[in-house]
PyMOL commands that place a pseudoatom at each C-alpha (Angstrom):
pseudoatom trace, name=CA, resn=UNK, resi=1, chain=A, elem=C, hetatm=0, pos=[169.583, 84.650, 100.141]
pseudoatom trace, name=CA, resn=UNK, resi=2, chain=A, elem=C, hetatm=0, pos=[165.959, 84.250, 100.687]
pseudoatom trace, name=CA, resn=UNK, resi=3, chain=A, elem=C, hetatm=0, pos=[163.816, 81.216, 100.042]
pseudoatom trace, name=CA, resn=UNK, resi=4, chain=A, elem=C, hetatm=0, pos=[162.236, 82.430, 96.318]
pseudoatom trace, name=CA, resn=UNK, resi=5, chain=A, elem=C, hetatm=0, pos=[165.725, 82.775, 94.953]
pseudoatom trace, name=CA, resn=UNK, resi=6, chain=A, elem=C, hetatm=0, pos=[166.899, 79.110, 96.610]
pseudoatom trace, name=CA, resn=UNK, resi=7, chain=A, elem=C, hetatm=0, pos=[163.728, 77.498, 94.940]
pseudoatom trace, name=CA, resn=UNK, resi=8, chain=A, elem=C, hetatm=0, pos=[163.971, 79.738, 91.696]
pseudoatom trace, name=CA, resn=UNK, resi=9, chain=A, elem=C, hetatm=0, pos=[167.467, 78.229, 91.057]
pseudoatom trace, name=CA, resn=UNK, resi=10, chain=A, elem=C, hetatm=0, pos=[166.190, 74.566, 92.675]
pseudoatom trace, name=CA, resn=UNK, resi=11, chain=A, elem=C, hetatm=0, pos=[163.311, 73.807, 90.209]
pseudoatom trace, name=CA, resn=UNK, resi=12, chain=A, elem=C, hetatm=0, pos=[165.412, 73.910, 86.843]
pseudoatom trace, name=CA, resn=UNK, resi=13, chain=A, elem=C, hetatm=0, pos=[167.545, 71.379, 88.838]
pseudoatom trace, name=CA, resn=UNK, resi=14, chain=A, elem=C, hetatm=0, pos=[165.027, 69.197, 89.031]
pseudoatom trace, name=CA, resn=UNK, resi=15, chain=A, elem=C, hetatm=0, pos=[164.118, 68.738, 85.295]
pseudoatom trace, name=CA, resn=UNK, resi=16, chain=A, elem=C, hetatm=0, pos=[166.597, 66.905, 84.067]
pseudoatom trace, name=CA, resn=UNK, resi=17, chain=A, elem=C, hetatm=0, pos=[165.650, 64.374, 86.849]
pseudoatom trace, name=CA, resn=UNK, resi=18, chain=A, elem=C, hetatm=0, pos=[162.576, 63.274, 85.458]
pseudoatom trace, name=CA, resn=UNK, resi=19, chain=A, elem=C, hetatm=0, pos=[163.903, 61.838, 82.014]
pseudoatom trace, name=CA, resn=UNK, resi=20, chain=A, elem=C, hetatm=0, pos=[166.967, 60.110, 84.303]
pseudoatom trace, name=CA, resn=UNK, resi=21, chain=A, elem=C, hetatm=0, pos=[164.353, 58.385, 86.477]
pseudoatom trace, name=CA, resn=UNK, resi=22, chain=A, elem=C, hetatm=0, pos=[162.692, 57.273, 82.861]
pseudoatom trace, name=CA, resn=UNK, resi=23, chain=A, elem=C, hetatm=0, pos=[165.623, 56.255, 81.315]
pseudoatom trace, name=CA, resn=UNK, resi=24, chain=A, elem=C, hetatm=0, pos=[166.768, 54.069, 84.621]
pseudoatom trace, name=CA, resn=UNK, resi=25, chain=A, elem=C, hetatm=0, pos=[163.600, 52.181, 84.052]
pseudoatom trace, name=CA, resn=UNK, resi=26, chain=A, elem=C, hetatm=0, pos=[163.082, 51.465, 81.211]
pseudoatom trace, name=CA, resn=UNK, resi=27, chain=A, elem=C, hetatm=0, pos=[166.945, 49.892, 81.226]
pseudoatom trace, name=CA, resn=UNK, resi=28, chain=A, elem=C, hetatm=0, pos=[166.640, 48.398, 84.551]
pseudoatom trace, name=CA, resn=UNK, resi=29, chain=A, elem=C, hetatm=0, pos=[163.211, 47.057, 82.873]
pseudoatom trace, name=CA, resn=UNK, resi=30, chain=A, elem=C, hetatm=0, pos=[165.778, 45.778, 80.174]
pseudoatom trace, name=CA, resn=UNK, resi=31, chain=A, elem=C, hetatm=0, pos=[167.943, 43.446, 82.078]
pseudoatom trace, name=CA, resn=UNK, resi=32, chain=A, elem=C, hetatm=0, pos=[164.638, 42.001, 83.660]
pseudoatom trace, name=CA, resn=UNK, resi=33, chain=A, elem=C, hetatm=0, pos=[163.617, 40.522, 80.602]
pseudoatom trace, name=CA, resn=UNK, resi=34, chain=A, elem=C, hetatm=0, pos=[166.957, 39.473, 79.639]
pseudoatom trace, name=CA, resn=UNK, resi=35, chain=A, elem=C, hetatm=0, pos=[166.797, 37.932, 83.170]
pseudoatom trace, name=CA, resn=UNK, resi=36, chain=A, elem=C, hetatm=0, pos=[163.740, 36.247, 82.704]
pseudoatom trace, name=CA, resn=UNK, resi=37, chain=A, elem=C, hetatm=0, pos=[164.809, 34.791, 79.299]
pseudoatom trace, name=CA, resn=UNK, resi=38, chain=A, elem=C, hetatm=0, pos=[167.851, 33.495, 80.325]
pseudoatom trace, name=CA, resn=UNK, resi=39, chain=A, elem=C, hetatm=0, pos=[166.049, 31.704, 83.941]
pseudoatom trace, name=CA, resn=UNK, resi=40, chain=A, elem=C, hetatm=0, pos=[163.598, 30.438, 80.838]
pseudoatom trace, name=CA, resn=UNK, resi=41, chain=A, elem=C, hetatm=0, pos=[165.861, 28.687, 79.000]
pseudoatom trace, name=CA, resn=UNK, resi=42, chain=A, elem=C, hetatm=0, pos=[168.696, 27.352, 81.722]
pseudoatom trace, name=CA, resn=UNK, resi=43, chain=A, elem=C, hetatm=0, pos=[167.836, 23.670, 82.793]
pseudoatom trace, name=CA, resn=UNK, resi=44, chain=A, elem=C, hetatm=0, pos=[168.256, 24.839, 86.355]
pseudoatom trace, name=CA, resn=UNK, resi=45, chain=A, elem=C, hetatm=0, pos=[165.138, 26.906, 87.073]
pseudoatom trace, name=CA, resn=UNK, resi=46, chain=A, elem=C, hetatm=0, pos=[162.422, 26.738, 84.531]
pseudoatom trace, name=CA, resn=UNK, resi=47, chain=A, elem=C, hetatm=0, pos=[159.683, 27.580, 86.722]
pseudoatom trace, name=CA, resn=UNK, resi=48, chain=A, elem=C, hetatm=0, pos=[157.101, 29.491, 84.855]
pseudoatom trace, name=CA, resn=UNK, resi=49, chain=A, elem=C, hetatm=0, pos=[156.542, 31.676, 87.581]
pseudoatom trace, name=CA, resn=UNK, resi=50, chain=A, elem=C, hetatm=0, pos=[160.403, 32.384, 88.202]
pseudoatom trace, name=CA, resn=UNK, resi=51, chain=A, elem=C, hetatm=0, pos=[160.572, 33.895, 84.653]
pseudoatom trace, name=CA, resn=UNK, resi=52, chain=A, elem=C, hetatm=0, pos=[157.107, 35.659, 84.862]
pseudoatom trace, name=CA, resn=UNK, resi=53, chain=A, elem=C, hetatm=0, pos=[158.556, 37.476, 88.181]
pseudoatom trace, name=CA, resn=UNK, resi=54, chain=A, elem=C, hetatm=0, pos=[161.255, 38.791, 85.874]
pseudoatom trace, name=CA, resn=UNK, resi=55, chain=A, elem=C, hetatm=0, pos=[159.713, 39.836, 82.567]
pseudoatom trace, name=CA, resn=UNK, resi=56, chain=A, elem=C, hetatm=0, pos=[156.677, 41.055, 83.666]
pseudoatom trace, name=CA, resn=UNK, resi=57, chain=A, elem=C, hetatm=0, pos=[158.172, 44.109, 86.190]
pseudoatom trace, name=CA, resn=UNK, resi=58, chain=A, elem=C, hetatm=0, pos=[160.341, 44.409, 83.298]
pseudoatom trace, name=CA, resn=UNK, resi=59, chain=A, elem=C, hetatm=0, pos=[158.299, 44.574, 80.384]
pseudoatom trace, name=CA, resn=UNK, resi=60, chain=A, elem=C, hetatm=0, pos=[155.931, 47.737, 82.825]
pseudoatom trace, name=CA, resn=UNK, resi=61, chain=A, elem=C, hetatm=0, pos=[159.651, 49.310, 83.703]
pseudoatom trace, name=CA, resn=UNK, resi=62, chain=A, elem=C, hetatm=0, pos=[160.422, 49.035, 79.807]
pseudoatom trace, name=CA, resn=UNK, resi=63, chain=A, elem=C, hetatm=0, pos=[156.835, 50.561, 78.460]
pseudoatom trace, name=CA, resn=UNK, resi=64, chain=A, elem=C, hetatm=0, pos=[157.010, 53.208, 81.993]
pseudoatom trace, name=CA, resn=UNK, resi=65, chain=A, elem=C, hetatm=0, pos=[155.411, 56.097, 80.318]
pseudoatom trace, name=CA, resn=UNK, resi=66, chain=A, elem=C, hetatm=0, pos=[152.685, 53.412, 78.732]
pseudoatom trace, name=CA, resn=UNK, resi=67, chain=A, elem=C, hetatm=0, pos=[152.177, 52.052, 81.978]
pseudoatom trace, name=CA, resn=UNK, resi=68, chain=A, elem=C, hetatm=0, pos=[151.772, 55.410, 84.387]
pseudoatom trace, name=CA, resn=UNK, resi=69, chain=A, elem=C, hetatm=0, pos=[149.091, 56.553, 81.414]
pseudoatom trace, name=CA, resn=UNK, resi=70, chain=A, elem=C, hetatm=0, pos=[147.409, 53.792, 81.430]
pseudoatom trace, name=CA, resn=UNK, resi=71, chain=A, elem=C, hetatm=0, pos=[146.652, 53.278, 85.439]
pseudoatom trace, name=CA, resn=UNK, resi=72, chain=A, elem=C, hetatm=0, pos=[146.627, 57.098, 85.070]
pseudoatom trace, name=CA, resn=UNK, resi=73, chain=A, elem=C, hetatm=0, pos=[143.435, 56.562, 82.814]
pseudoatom trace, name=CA, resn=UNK, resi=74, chain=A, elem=C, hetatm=0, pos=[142.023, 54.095, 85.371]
pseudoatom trace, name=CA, resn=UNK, resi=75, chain=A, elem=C, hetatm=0, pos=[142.572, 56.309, 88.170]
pseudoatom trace, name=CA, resn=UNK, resi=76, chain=A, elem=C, hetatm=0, pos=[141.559, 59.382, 86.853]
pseudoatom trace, name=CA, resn=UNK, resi=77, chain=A, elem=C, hetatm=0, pos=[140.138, 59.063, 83.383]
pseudoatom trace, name=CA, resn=UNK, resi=78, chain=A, elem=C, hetatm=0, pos=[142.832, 61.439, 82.043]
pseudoatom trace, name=CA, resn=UNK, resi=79, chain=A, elem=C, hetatm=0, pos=[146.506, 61.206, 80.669]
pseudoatom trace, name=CA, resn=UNK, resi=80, chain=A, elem=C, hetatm=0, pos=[149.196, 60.643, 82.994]
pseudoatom trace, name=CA, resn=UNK, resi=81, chain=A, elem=C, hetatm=0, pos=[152.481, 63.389, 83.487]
pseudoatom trace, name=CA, resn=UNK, resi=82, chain=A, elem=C, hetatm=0, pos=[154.335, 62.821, 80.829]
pseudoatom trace, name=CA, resn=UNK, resi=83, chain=A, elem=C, hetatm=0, pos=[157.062, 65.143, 82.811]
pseudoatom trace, name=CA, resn=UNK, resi=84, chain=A, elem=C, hetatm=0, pos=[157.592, 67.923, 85.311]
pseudoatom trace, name=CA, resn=UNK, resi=85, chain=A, elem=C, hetatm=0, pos=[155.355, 70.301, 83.503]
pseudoatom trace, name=CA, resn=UNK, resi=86, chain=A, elem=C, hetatm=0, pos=[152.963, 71.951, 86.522]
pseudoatom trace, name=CA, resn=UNK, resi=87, chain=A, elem=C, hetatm=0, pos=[152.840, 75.682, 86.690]
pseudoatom trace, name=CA, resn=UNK, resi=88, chain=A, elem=C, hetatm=0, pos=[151.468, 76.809, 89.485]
pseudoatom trace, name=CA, resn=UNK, resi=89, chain=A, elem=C, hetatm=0, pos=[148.638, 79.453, 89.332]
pseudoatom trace, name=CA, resn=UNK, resi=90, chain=A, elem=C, hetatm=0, pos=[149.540, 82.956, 89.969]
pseudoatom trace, name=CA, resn=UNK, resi=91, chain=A, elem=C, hetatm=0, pos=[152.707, 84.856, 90.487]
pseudoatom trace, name=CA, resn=UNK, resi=92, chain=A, elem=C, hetatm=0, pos=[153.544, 84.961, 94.290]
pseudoatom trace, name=CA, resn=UNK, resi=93, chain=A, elem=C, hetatm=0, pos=[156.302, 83.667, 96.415]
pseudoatom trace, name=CA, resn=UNK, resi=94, chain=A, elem=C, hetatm=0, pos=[153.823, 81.016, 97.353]
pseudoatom trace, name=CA, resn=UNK, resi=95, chain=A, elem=C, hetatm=0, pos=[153.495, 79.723, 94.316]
pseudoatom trace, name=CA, resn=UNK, resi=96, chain=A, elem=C, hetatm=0, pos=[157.297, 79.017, 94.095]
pseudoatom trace, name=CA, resn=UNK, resi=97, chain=A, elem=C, hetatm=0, pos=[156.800, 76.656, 97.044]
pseudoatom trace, name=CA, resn=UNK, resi=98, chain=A, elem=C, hetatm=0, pos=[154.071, 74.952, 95.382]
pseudoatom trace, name=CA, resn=UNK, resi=99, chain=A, elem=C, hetatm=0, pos=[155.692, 74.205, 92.404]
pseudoatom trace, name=CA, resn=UNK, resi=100, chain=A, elem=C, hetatm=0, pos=[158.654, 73.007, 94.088]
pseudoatom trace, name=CA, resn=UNK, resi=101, chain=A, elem=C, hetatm=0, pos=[156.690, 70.613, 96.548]
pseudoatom trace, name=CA, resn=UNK, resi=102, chain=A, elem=C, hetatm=0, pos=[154.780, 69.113, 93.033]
pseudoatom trace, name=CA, resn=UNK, resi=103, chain=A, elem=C, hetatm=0, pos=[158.047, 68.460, 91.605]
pseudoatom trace, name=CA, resn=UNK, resi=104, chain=A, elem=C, hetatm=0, pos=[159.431, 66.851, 94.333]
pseudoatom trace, name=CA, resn=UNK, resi=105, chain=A, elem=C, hetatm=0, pos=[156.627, 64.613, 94.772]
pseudoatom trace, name=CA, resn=UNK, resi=106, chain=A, elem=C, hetatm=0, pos=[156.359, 64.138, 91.080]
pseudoatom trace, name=CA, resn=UNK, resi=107, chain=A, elem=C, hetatm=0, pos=[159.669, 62.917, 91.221]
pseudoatom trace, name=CA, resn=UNK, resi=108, chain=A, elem=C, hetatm=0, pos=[159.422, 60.657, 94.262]
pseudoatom trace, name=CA, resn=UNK, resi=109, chain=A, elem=C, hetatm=0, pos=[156.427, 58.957, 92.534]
pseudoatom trace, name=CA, resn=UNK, resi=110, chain=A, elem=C, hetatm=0, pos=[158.291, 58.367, 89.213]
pseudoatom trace, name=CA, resn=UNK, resi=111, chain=A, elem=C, hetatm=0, pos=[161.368, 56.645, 91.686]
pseudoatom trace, name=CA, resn=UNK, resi=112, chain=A, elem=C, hetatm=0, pos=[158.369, 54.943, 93.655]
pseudoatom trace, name=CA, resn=UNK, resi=113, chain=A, elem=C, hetatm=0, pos=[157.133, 53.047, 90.439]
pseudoatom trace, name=CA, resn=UNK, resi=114, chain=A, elem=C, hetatm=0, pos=[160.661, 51.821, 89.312]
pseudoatom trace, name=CA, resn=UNK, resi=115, chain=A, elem=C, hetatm=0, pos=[161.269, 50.217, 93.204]
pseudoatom trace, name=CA, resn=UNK, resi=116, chain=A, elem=C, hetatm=0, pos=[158.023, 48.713, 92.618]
pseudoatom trace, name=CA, resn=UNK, resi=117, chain=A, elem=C, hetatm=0, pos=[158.711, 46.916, 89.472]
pseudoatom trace, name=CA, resn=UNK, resi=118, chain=A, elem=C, hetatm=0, pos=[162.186, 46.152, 91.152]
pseudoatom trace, name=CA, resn=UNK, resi=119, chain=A, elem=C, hetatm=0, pos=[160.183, 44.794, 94.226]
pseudoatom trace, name=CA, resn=UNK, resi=120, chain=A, elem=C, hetatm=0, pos=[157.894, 42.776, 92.067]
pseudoatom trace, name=CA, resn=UNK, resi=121, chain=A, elem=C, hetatm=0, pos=[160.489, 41.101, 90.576]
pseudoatom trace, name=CA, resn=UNK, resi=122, chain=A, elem=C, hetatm=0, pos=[161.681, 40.335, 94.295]
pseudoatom trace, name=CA, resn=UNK, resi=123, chain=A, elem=C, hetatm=0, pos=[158.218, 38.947, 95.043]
pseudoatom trace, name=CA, resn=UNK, resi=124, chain=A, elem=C, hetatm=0, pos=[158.418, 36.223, 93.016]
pseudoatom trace, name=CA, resn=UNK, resi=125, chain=A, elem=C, hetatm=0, pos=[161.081, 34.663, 95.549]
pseudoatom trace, name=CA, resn=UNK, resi=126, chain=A, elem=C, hetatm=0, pos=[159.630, 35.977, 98.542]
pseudoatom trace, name=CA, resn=UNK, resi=127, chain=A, elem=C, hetatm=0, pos=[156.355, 36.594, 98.511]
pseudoatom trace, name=CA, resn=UNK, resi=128, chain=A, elem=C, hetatm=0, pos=[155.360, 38.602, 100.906]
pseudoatom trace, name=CA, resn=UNK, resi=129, chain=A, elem=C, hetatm=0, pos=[157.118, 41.751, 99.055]
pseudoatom trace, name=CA, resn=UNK, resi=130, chain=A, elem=C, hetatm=0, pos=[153.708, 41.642, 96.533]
pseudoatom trace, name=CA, resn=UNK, resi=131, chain=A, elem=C, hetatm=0, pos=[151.583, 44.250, 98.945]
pseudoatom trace, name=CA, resn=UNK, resi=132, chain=A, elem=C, hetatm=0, pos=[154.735, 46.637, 99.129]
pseudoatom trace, name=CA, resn=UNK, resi=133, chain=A, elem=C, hetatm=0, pos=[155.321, 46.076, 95.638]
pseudoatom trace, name=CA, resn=UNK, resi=134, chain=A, elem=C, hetatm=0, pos=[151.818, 46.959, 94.693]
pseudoatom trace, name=CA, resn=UNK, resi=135, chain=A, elem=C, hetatm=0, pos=[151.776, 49.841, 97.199]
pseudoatom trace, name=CA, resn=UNK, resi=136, chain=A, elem=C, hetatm=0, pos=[154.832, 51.179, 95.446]
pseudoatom trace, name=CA, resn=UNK, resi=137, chain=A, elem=C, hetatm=0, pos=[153.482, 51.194, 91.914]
pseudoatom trace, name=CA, resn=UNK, resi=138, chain=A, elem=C, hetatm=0, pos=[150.072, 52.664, 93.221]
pseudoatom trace, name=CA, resn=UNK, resi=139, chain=A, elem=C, hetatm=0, pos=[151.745, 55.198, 95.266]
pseudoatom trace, name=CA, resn=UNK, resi=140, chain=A, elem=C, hetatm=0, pos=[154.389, 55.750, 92.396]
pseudoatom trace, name=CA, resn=UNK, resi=141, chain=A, elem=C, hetatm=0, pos=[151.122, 56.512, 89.967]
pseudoatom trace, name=CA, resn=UNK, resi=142, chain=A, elem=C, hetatm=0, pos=[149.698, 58.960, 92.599]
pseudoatom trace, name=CA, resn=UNK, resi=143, chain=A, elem=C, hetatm=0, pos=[152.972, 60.660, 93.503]
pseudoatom trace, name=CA, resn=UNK, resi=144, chain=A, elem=C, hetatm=0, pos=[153.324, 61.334, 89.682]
pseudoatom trace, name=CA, resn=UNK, resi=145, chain=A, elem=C, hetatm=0, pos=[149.503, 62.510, 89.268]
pseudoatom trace, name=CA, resn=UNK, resi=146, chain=A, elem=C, hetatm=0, pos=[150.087, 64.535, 92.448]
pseudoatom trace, name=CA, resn=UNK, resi=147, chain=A, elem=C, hetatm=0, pos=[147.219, 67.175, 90.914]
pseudoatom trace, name=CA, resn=UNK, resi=148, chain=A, elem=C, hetatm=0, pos=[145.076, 65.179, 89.756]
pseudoatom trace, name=CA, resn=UNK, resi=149, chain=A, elem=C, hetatm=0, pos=[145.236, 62.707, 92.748]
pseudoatom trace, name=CA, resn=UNK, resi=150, chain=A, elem=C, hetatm=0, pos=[144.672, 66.344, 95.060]
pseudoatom trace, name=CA, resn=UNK, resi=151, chain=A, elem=C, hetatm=0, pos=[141.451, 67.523, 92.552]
pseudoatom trace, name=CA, resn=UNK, resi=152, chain=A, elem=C, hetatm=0, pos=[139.732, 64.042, 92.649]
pseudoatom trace, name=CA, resn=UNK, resi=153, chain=A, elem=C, hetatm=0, pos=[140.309, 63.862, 96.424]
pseudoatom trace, name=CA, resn=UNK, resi=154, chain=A, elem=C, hetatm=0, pos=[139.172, 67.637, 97.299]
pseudoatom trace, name=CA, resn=UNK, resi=155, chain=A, elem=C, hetatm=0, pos=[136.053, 66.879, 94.704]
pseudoatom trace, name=CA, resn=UNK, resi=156, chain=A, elem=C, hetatm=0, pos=[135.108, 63.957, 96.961]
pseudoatom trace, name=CA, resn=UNK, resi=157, chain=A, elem=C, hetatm=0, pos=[135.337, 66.315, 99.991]
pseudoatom trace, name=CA, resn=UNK, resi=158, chain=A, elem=C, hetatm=0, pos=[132.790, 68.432, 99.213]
pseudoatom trace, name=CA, resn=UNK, resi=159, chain=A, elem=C, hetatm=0, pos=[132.873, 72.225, 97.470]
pseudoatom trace, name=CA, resn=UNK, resi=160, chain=A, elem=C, hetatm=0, pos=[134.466, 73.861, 100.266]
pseudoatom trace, name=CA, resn=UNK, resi=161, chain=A, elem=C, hetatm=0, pos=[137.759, 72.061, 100.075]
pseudoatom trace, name=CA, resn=UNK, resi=162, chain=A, elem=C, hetatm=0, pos=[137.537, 71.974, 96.125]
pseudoatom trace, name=CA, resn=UNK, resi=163, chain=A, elem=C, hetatm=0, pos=[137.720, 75.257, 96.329]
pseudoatom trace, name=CA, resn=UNK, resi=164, chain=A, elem=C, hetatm=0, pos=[140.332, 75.544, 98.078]
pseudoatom trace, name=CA, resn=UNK, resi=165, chain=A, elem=C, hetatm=0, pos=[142.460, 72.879, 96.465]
pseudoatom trace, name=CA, resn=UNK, resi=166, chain=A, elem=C, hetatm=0, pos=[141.567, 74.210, 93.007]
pseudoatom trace, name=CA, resn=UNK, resi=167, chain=A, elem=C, hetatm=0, pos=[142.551, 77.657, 93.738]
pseudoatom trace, name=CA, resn=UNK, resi=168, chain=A, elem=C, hetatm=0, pos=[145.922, 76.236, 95.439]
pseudoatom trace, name=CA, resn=UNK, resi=169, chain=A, elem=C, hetatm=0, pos=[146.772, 73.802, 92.557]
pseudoatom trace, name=CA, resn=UNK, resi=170, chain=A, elem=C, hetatm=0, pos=[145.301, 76.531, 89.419]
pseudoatom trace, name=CA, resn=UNK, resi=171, chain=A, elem=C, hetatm=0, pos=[143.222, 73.229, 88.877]
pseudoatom trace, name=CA, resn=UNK, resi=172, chain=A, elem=C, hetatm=0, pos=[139.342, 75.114, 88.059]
for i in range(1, 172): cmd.bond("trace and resi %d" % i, "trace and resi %d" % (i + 1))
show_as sticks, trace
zoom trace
């Protein structure tokens, strides 16, 4: 079996990933809140900022989509991946590859953002976790935007890589 017909039968695998990763969020983003409600009103631990640690990551885990558009719009002034739509330019075995390797990263990205929120909440009892936390949800927004995140980076290496990138990704 060669390496076209292992990928051609991997990438459908992958699709039914991306709505998982979603739906994971958005209930792990759930039981944050609840968390964070519950620390608000026990007599124990009303700290402000003990309940803000847990609604916060959970209210961006809840509204994920909402969230990756809208640092997806800072980043790159245009709509976030809304899933694991890329189709990759042309019709030769390379192409497989690249559509495979966008997935994959697309995927990572999506998982990236959800440890993030799940590491922010963390940082509000150990603070030191806020730069990996952050680094997560950044990295989690480019991983998803893989593209996009290649286009604007070849654009700001001048028209020879541009090129190149655009005619890689089908991006023109």
């Amino acid at each position: 079996m060669n390496g076209e017909l292992v990928l051609q039968s991997l990438i459908p695998t992958l699709q039914p990933w991306w709505p998982t990763i979603i739906v994971i969020g958005e209930i792990t983003g759930f039981f944050m809140i609840v968390s964070g409600l519950i620390k608000s009103a026990s007599k124990h631990d009303r700290s402000t900022a003990n309940v803000l640690w847990s609604i916060v990551p959970g209210l961006i885990l809840v509204n994920f989509l909402s969230f990756m558009d809208t640092l997806a719009q800072s980043f790159f002034s245009s709509a976030s991946a809304t899933g694991l739509g890329y189709t990759p330019p042309g019709n030769d075995p390379t192409s497989l590859y690249i559509q495979f390797a966008v997935y994959v990263v697309m995927l990572v990205g999506a998982a990236g953002v959800v440890q993030g929120a799940i590491l922010l909440k963390r940082a509000g009892e150990d603070g030191r976790l806020v730069g990996t936390a952050l680094t997560h949800l950044v990295g989690g927004v480019f991983g998803v935007n893989i593209v996009m995140f290649a286009t604007t980076l070849a654009n700001s290496m001048g028209p020879t890589v541009a090129g190149a990138v655009a005619r890689l990704m089908g991006t023109h």
